[in-house]
N, C-alpha and C positions, 0 to 999 in steps of 0.2 A: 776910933778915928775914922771918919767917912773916908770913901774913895777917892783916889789922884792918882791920876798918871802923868808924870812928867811930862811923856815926851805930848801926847795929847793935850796936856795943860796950856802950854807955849804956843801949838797953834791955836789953840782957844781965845788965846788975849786981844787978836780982832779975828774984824770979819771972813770967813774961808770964802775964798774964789778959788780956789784950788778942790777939782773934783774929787780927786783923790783924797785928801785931807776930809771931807765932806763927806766922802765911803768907810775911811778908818772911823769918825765920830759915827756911822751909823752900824756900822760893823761892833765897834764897842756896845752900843746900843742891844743890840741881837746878843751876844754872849754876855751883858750881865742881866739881865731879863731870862738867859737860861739858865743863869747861875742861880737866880734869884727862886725858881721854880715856880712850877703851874701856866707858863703862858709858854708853853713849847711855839705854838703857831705863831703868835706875835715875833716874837724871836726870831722863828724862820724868815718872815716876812723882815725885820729891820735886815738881817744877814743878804736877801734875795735884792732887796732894795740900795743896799751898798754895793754889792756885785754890779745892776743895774747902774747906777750913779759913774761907777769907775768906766764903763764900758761906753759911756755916753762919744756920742761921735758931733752930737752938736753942743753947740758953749751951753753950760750950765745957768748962765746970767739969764741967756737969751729965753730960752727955757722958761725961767722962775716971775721973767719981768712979762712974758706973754701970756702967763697961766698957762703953762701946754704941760707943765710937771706932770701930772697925772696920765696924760697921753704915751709917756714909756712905761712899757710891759714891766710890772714889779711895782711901781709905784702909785699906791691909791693916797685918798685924801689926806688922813693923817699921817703917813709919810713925808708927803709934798709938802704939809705944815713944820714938820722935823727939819728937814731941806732947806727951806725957804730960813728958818732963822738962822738956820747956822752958814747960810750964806750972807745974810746980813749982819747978824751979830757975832757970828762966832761962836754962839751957845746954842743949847738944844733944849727946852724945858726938861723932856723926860731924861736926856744926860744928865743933868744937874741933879734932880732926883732920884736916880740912880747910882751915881755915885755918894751920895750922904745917906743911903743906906747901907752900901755894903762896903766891906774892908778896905784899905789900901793895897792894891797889887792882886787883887781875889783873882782877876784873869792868869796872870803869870803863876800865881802860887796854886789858884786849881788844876792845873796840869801834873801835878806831882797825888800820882794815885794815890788814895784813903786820904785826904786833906777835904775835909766839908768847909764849906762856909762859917760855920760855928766855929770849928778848930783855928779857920785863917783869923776869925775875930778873935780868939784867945789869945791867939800868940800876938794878935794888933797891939791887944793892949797888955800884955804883959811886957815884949817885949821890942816890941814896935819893927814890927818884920815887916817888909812890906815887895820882897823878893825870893827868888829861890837860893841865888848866892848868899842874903841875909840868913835865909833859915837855913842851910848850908856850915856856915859858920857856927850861928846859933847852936848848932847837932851836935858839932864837931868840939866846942868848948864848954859844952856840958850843960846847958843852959834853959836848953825846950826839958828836961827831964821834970824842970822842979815848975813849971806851969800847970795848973791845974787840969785835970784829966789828961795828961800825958803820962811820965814816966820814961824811964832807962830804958823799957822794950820799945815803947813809942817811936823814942828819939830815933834807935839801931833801925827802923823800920821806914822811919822817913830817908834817914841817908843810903837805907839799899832803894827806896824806892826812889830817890834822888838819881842813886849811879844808875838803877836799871833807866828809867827815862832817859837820861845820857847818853847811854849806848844802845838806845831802842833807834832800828833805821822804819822811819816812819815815812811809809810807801805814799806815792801823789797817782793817783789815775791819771792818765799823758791828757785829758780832757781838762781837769784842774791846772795840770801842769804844764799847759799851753794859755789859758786863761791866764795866769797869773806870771809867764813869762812874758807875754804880751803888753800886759799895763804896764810891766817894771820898764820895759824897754822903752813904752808911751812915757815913763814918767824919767826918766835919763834923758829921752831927748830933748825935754824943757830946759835943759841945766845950761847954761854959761860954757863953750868950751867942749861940751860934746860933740864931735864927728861923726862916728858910726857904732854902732852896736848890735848885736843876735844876738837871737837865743842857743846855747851852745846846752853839754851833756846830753843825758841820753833823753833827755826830751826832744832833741833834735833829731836824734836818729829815731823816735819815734817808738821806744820801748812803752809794754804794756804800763808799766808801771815806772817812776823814778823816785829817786832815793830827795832829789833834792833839786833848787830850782838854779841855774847856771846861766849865767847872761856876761857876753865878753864884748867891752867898749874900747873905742880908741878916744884917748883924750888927751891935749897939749900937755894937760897938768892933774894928774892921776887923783892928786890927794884933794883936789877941790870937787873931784866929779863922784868921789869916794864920800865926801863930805852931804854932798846932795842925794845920794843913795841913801846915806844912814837917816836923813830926813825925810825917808818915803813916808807917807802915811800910817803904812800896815805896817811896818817895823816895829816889833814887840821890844826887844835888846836885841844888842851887840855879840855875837857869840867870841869872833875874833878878828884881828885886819893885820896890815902890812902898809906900803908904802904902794901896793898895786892888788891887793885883795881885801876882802870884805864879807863877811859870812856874817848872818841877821838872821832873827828866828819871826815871822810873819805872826800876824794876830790869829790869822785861822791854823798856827801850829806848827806850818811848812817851814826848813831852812833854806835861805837864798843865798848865791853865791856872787859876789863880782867882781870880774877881772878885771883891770883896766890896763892899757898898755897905749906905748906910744902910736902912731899912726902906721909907720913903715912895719913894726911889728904885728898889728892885726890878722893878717891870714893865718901865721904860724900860730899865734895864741888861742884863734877861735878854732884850730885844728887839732890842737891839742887839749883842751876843752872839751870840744864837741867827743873825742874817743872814738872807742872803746878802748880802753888800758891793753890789752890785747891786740889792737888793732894797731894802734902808735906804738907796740914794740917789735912789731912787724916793719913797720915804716923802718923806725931806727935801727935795725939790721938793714936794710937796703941802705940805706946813707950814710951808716959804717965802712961798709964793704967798699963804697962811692968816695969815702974820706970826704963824710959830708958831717956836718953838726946840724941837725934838724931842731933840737930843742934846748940845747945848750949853747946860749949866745948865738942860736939862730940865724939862716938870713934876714935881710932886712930888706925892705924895698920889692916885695914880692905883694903886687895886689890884689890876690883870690889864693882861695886854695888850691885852683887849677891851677896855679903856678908851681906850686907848692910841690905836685904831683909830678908835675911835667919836669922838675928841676930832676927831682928824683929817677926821672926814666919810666914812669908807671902811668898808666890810665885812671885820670879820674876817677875817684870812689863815691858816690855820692852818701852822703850820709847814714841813709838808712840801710847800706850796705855792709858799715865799717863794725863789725863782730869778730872777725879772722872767723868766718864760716865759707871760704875758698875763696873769697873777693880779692884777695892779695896775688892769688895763683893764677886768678883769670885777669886781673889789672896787669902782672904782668906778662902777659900773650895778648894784651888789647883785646879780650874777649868777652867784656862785660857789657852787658845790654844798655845802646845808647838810648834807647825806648821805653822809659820805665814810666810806668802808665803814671799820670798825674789828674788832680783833683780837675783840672780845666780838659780832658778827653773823655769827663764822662757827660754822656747825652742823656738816660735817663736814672729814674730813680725807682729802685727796685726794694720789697718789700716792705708796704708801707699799710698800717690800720687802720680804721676809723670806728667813727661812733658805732658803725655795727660790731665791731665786737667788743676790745679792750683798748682804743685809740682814743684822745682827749677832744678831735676835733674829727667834722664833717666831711664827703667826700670833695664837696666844692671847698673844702677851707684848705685840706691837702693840697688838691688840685692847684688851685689859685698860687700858694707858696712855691711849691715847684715850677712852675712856669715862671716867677719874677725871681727866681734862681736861674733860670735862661735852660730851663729841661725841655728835651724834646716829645717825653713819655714816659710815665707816671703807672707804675703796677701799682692798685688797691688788691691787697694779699690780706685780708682778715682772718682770722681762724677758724676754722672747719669743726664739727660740729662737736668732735671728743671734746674738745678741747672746753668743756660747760664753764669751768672757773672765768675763763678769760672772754665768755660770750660768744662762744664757736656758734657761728653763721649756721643754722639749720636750714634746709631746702626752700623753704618758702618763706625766709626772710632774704635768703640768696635771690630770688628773682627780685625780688622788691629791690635790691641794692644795685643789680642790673640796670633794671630801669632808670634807677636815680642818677647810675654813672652814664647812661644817655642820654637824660636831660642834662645833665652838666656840659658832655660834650658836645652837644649842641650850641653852648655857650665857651666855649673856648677853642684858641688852636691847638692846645700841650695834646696829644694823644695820651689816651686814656684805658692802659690795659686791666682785663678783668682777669681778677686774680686770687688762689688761695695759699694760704700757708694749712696745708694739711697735716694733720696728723700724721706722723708713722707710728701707725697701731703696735702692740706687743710681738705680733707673729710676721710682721714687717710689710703688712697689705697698708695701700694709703687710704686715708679717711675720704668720706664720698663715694659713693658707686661709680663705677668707671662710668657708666653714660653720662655723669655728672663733669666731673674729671675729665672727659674726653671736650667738653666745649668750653672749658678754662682760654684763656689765651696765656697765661702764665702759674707754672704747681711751684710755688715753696715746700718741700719736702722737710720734716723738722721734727726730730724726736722731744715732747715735751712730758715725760713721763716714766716711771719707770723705771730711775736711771741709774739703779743700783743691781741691774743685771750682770751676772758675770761676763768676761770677757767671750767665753765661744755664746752665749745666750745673745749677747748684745751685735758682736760680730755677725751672726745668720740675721738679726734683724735687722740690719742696715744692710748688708749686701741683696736681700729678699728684695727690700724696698727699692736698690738702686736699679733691680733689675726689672722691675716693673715695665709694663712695653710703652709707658706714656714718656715722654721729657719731661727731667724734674731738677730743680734744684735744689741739692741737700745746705738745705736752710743750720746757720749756727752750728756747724758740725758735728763736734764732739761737745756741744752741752755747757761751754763751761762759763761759771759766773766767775771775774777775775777780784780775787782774795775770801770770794763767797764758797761757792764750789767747784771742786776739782773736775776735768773730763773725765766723761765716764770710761769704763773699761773696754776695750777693742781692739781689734786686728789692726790697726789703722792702713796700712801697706796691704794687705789681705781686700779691703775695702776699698781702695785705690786700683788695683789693679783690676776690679770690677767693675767702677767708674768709667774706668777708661774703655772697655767694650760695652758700655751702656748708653743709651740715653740718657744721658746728664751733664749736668756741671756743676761746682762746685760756687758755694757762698763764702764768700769773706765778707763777716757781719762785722758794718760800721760800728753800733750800738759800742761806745766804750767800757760796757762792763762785760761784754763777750769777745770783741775783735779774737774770733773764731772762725777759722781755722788758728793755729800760732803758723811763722813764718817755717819753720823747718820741714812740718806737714802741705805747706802750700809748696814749696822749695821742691818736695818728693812726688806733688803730683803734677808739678810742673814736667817734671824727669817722663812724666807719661804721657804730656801731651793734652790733657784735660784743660778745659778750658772752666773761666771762672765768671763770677759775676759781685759785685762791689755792693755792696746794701747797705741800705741805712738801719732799717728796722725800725722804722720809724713809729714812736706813738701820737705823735704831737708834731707838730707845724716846724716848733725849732730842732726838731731832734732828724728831722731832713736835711740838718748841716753834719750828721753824721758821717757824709762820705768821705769827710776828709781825712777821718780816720781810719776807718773802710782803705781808703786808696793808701794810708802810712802802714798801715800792715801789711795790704799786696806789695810795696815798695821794697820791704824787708824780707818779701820772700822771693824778689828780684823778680813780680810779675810785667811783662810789659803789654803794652798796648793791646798789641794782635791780638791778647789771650782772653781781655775782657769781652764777656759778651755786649757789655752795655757803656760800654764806647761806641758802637756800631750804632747807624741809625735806626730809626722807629723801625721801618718796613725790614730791614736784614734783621735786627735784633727780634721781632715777632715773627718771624720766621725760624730764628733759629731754637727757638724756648719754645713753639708752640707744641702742645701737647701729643699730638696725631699729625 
């Protein structure tokens, strides 16, 4: 039996003017193309192009009827072709032929490990499965055993590999999981009857990683606004719901959650939401004590969560506080920092690559970007010469890139620092000869190698380097790629205490698969007085919207203003990093 999806089927019957609806058909597109195998990049590209489509900030009509489709980033010809029908008819040629190739439900049913394409078509047509609950059932009544090329062990293997998927918590980078709290919010507030809504859980407070995606609405009438959620586009199935909650499992794998509640109830709901479980059972001892009900029939008529806090007796927490990692104990002394740096105090942008070494774009393309983000000064930090894999800058392509950054800046006002991300060699000397190193205007210092040193080997190499007589910033700290690789081994506090009588500062790296330092280690060098710097790490023109992760990590480790280097203007902030 060829492929069908319901819930895609139904908005298929006319034409989509809904962009959303138009990213889930191109979204389908990209994963059965990968299911189909051999066209990986195709694939990526329908997935990259739906991303692109949901994310639109102009009408999609206006767009399609102008010819300008191909002018958003993601979208080339035969995409804009894909596009353009299924905003007029409602079909997609290549949808249509993709679906009458492969199974019913092949997207939902490939998610359940050792399940191939071939197997989902057996079980199509033996037994006309075209779900995980179907094959579920199917397991469990005895049924898949007697289909061809299955069996009894088969069956036992699919229902453990059914329960493990179940109970597998399948992590969202806070980068994804901002992305896609964003459009759900964008697509709630179309609905009839919706008031207000955020993004709540630990996406709000900005953890590296979340379990799953949390959005809390106020709406007159819960069950209709419930009703338009489960219509979202990306909605795979239904996991579970209530009369004011709603859990759905997303086409790209994610589960999303949404609260709905009356109006007057909103602050208490998106505070209880937002957490941390730990955090709210700190509250609720305060407003025990207070002979208060905070989450139990609630007040009502409270419009923020400063209310919320203030009712209780305590100082605002802001979000990316709320862990019970002492915020409770200085909220109530009113000692919590009303200064917590935010993404609009930083003036410039700090380690950024280009075509010289391992960056996608030019120094005027960087340039350019960061200036129409409203930057007042712009480090070009390339990598230095160990670094061969990633095209470390050797000395006489450095002057050459000199020159280039002074013809640019000739051509702009954003200030334009010269800059390297050097090596920290093995014996903890930095990459470049010091006469090199000494006419830097900015050193990213940056272990990229090696990183399987023992703890006292790695500890003398980084303290060697912090003490280096030049200013440096220890670039991505401790190393680590987040679900890839763990930080390496080290003194860390040993290392800190070095910093602090050094020339340096420390980097909290934007880049969402490092945001390194973690917040407890910035928390500890805060305690010393070390001051910090916000980076992007940028390799590519959009990966300079990094800071804003950059500044949710300093947020969580309660860094404020003062401490940023690159809050400060051009002239203070090259002053304070200059090398000599």
């Amino acid at each position: 039996m060829p492929y069908t999806d319901v819930h895609t089927e139904k908005s298929m019957a006319k034409a989509l003017k809904d962009k959303f609806a138009i990213a889930a058909a191109l979204q389908e597109i990209g994963a059965l193309l990968e299911l189909k195998g051999g066209q990986y990049f195709k694939a990526r590209a329908y997935k990259s192009g739906a991303r692109a489509v949901s994310e639109l900030t102009e009408d999609i009509g206006k767009l399609i009827k102008e010819n300008r489709l191909t002018l958003v980033k993601g979208i080339g010809y035969a995409l804009a072709k894909q596009i353009q029908a299924l905003y007029l008819t409602g079909e997609a040629p290549m949808l249509n032929e993709l679906r009458a190739q492969l199974p019913s439900g092949i997207i939902e049913l490939s998610r359940v490990p050792g399940l191939s394409v071939q197997k989902v078509e057996r079980l199509q047509q033996a037994l006309d499965i075209s779900s995980v609950d179907e094959l579920k059932a199917a397991c469990e009544a005895g049924r898949v055993r007697h289909v061809k090329g299955f069996g009894a062990k088969t069956e036992q293997k699919i229902l453990d590999a059914i329960a493990g998927h179940e109970n597998r918590e399948q992590l969202i980078h806070i980068h994804h999981a901002w992305r896609i709290s964003e459009r759900l919010v964008e697509y709630l507030a179309t609905a009839r009857g919706f008031i207000r809504g955020d993004v709540a859980g630990a996406t709000r407070r900005w953890k590296e990683t979340v379990s799953e995606i949390v959005v809390v609405a106020a709406a007159k009438k819960p069950l209709a606004l419930i009703d338009h959620f489960r219509r979202f586009p990306l909605v795979l199935r239904l996991e579970s719901q209530t009369r004011q909650h709603c859990s759905v499992r997303l086409s790209e794998g994610y589960e999303a959650t949404l609260i709905v509640t009356p109006p007057d109830q909103f602050a208490v709901a998106l505070l209880q939401a937002t957490g941390s479980d730990a955090h709210l059972k700190r509250l609720d001892q305060i407003a025990t004590k207070k002979k208060l009900s905070m989450f139990k029939n609630g007040p009502r008529r409270l419009k923020s969560e400063r209310e919320v806090y203030k009712r209780l007796g305590v100082q605002y927490v802001p979000p990316e506080l709320r862990e019970d990692a002492g915020e409770i104990e200085a909220a109530l002394k009113a000692a919590l920092p009303e200064d917590l740096i935010t993404t609009e105090n930083i003036q410039g942008m700090v380690h950024c690559h280009t075509i010289y070494s391992d960056g996608k774009h030019s120094v005027e393309q960087m340039v350019a970007t960061a200036e129409s983000m409203g930057m007042k000064y712009i480090t070009i930090t390339d990598h230095s010469p160990t670094a061969f894999y990633a095209g470390g800058v050797k000395i006489d392509r450095l002057q050459r890139q000199w020159e280039e950054i002074d013809r640019v800046q000739e051509q702009t006002k954003i200030r334009i620092l010269k800059g390297t991300e050097s090596d920290i060699l093995a014996d903890g000397s930095l990459d470049y000869p010091d006469w090199i190193l000494e006419q830097f205007d900015v050193i990213v210092a940056s272990i990229h190698s090696r990183y399987k040193m023992n703890e006292d080997q790695m500890t003398r190499r980084v303290v060697t380097a912090m003490q280096q007589p030049v200013f440096k910033i220890w670039g991505h700290a401790l190393g680590r790629l987040i679900q890839r690789r763990p930080p390496f081994d080290c003194r860390v506090e040993e290392i800190l205490d070095v910093i602090a009588e050094s020339p340096a500062a420390i980097e909290i790296n934007g880049d969402p698969y490092r945001l390194d330092m973690e917040p407890r280690w910035i928390r500890e060098a805060r305690k010393r007085k070390i001051k910090f710097v916000i980076s992007v790490d940028a390799h590519s023109m959009n990966a300079l919207h990094n800071v804003k992760y950059g500044v949710g990590i300093a947020r969580r480790g309660w860094v404020r203003k003062s401490e940023v280097l690159n809050a400060l203007g051009v002239k203070t902030f090259q002053k304070a990093v200059r090398p000599i």
